[in-house]
TORKOL-4160 file (C-alpha; in steps of 0.2 Angstrom, whole numbers, padded with zeros to 4 digits, m for minus):
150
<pt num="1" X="0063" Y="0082" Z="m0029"/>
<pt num="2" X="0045" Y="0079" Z="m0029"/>
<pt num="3" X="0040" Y="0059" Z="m0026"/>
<pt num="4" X="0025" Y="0053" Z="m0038"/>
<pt num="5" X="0020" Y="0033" Z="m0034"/>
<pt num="6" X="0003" Y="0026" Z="m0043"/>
<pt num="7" X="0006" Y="0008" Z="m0034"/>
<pt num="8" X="m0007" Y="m0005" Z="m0027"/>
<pt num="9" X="0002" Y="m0007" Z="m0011"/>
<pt num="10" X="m0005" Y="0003" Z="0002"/>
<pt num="11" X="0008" Y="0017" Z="0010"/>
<pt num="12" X="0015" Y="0021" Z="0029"/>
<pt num="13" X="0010" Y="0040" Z="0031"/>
<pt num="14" X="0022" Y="0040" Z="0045"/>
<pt num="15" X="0036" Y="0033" Z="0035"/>
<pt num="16" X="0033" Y="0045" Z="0022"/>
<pt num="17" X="0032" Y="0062" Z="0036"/>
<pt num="18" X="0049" Y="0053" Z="0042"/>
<pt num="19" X="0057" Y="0052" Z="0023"/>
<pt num="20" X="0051" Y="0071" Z="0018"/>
<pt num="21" X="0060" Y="0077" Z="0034"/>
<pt num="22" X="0075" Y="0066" Z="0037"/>
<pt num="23" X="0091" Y="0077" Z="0039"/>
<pt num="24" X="0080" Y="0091" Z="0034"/>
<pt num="25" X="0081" Y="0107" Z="0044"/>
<pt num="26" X="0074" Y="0119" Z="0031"/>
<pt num="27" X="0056" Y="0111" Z="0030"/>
<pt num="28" X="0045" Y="0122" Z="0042"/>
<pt num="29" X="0027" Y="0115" Z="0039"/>
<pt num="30" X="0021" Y="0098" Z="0029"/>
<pt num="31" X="0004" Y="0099" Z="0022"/>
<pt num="32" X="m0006" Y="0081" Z="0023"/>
<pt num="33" X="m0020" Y="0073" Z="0015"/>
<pt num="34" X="m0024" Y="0057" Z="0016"/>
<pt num="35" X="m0039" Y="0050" Z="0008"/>
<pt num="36" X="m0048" Y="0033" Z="0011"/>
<pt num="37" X="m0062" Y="0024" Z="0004"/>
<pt num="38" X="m0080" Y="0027" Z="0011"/>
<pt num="39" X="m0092" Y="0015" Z="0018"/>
<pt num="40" X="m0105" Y="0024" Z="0009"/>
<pt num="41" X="m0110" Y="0030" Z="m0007"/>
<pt num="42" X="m0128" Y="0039" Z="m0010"/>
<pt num="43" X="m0136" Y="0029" Z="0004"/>
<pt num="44" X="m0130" Y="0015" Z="m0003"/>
<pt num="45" X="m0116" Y="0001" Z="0007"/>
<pt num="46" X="m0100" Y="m0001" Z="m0003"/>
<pt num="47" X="m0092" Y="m0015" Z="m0003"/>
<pt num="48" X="m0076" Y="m0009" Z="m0013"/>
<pt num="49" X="m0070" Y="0003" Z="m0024"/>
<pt num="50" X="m0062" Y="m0002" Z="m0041"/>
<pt num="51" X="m0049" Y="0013" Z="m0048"/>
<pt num="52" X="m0043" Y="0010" Z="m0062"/>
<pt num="53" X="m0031" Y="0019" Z="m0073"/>
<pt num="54" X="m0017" Y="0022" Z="m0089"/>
<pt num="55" X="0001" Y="0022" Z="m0082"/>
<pt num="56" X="0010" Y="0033" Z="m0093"/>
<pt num="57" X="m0006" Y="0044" Z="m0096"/>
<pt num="58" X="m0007" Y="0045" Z="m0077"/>
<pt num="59" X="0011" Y="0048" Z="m0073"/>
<pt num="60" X="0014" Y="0061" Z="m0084"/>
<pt num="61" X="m0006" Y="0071" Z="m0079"/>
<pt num="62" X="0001" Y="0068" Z="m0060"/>
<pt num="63" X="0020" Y="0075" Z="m0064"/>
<pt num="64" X="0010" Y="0090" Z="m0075"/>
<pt num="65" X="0000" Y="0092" Z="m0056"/>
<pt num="66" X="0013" Y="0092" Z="m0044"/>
<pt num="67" X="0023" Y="0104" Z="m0056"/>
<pt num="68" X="0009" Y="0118" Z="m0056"/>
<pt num="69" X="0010" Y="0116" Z="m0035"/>
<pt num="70" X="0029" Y="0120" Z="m0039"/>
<pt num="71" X="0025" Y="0137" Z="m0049"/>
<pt num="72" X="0013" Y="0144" Z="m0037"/>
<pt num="73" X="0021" Y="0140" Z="m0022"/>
<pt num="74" X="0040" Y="0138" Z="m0015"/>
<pt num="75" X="0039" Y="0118" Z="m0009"/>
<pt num="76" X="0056" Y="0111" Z="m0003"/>
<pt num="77" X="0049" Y="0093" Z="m0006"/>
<pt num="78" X="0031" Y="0084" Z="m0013"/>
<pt num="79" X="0024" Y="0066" Z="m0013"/>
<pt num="80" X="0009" Y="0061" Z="m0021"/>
<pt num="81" X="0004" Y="0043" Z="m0019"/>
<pt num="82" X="m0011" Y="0037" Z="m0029"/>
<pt num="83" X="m0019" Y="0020" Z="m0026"/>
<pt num="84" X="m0026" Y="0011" Z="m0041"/>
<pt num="85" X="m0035" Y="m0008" Z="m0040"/>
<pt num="86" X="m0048" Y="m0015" Z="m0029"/>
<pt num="87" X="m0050" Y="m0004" Z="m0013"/>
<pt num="88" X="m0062" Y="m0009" Z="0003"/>
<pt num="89" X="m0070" Y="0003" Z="0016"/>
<pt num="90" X="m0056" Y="0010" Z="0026"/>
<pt num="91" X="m0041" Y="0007" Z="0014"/>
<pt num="92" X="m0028" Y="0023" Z="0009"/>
<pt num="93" X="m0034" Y="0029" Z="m0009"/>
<pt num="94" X="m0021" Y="0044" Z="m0008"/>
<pt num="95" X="m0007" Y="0054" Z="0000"/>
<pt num="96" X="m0002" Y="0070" Z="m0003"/>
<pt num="97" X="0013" Y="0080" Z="0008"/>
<pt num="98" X="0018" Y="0095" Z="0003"/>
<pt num="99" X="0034" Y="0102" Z="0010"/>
<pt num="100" X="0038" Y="0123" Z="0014"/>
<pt num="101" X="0050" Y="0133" Z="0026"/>
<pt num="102" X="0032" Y="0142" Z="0030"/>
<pt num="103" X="0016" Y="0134" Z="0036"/>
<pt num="104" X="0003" Y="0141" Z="0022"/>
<pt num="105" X="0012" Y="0137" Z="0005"/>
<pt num="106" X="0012" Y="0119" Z="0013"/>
<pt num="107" X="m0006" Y="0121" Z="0017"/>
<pt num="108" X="m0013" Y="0129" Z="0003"/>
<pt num="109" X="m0002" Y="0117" Z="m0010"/>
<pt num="110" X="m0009" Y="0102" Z="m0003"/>
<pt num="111" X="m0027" Y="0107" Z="m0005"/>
<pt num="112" X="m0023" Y="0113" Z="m0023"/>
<pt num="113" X="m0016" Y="0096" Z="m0028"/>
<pt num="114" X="m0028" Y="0085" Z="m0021"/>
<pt num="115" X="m0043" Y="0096" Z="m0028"/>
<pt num="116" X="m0033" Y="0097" Z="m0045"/>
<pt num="117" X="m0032" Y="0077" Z="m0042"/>
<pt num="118" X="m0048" Y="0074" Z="m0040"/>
<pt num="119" X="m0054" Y="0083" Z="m0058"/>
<pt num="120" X="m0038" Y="0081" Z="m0066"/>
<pt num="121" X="m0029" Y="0065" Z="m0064"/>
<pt num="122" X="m0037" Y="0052" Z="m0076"/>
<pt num="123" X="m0043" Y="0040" Z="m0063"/>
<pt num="124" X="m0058" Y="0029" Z="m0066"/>
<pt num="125" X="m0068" Y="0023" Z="m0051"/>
<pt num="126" X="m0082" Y="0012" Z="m0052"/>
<pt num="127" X="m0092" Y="0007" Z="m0034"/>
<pt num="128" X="m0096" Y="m0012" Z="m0032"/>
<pt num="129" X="m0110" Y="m0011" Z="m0018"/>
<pt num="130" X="m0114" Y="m0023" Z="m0002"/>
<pt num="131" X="m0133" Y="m0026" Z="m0009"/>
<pt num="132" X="m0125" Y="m0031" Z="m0027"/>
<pt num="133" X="m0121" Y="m0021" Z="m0042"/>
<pt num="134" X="m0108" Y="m0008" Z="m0047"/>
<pt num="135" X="m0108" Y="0010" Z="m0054"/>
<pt num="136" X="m0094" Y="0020" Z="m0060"/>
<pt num="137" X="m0091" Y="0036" Z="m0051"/>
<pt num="138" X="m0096" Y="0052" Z="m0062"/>
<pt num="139" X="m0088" Y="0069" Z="m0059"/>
<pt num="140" X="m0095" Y="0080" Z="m0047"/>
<pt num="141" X="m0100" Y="0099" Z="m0049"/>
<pt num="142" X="m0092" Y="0101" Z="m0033"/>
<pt num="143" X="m0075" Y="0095" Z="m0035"/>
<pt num="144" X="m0076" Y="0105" Z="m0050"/>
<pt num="145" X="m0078" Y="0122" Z="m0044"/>
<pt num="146" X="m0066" Y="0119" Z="m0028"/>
<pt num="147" X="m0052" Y="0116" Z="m0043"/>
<pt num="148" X="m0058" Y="0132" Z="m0052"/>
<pt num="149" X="m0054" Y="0141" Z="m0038"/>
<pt num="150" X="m0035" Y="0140" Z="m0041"/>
């Protein structure tokens, strides 16, 4: 059921919506996210963001992910697209859609998968900056404690 991509090309949001509801009279609430690549980064002008990343390692953490989603709430469908490669200000990093008959599992599904993405999907992301230089991206206390509170 659910759909897991890790891809370089970038997605259509609207063509996924479109793909989740087709012939679908069940679904009665879609939870999105999309992320996208900053212009900035501690003060500091980006000029792209490099993810990087295993396949199988990643496939299998992001299958384990969308899974947990499934126990905890009842979802009728779930795409998680992941970006990976060299990113510029403004380009799609993720999608996440979580489909439910009611509005709050697809709600609350989607924040717990993207803030499980974020700590526990073996991405690496290093910035390369406008001004010269690069600097991978560490972990953040805060995107920690907004997945400990699933």
């Amino acid at each position: 059921m659910a759909r897991i991509l890790v891809q370089t090309q970038d997605f259509d949001t609207g063509a996924e919506l479109a793909r989740m509801t087709a012939g679908r009279r069940d679904v009665g609430g879609i939870g999105c996210f999309v992320g996208t690549v900053r212009d900035t980064a501690a003060g500091r002008k980006i000029a792209a963001l490099n993810l990087e990343h295993y396949p199988a390692m990643t496939e299998r953490a992001l299958a384990r992910i969308v899974e947990a989603a499934e126990r905890r709430w009842t979802l009728l469908d779930c795409t998680v697209i992941h970006r990976v490669g060299r990113l510029e200000p403004g380009a799609n990093i993720v999608l996440v859609l979580a489909a439910s008959a009611h509005r709050q599992a697809a709600l609350e599904a989607t924040a717990f998968l993207i803030d499980w993405l974020k700590t526990k999907a073996p991405f690496w992301k290093k910035e390369e900056f406008l001004a010269g230089g690069e600097a991978w991206v560490a972990a953040r206390e805060s995107d920690e404690a907004a997945a400990a509170r699933w």
